[in-house]
C-alpha angles and dihedrals in degrees: 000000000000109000088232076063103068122084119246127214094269092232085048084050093054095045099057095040090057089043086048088051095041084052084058093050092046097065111101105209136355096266083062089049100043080053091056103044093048090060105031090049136055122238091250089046094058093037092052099041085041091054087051097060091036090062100046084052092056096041086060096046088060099257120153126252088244094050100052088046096055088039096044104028093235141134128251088234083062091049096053095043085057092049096060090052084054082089088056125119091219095045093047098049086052090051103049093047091057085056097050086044088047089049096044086050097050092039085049092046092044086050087044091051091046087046090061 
């Protein structure tokens, strides 16, 4: 049996999930978190959570099914899995911060441009 398997006491459960959680907050900057990620996370697991959002940002973005499969290596099954998360709260909010981040980089490039 897999130890992910296994059922946890559901206020255990709780408790290391908040502490897990707290650990992410607590990281000061995103050198600090990319630390963290590469060595809390396997290759396969990074790639795999990073493709997910990927897609989602590309299914917002308007691209085909076909053409995030042959640029992402992924399944439609995947896609469409993805797809159905886009509703989420948690997906949503990512999302929209990659956005906000998209819009302050292009509106800093165009004032850097007028500057010159």
């Amino acid at each position: 049996m897999r130890v992910s398997d296994k059922k946890l006491n559901a206020s255990l459960k709780k408790q290391i999930r908040e502490t897990f959680e707290q650990a992410l907050v607590d990281l000061k900057d995103r050198n600090e978190l990319s630390i963290f990620l590469n060595d809390f996370f396997t290759e396969s697991e990074m790639e795999a959570f990073s493709k997910r959002l990927a897609i989602a940002y590309w299914l917002k973005k308007g691209r085909s099914y076909s053409n995030i499969k042959e640029n992402l290596k992924v399944s439609s099954a995947t896609i469409a899995s993805v797809q159905t998360q886009m509703e989420e709260k948690g997906l949503k909010l990512a999302l929209e911060k990659i956005e906000a981040e998209e819009w302050a980089n292009q509106w800093a490039e165009k004032i850097k441009n007028f500057i010159k």
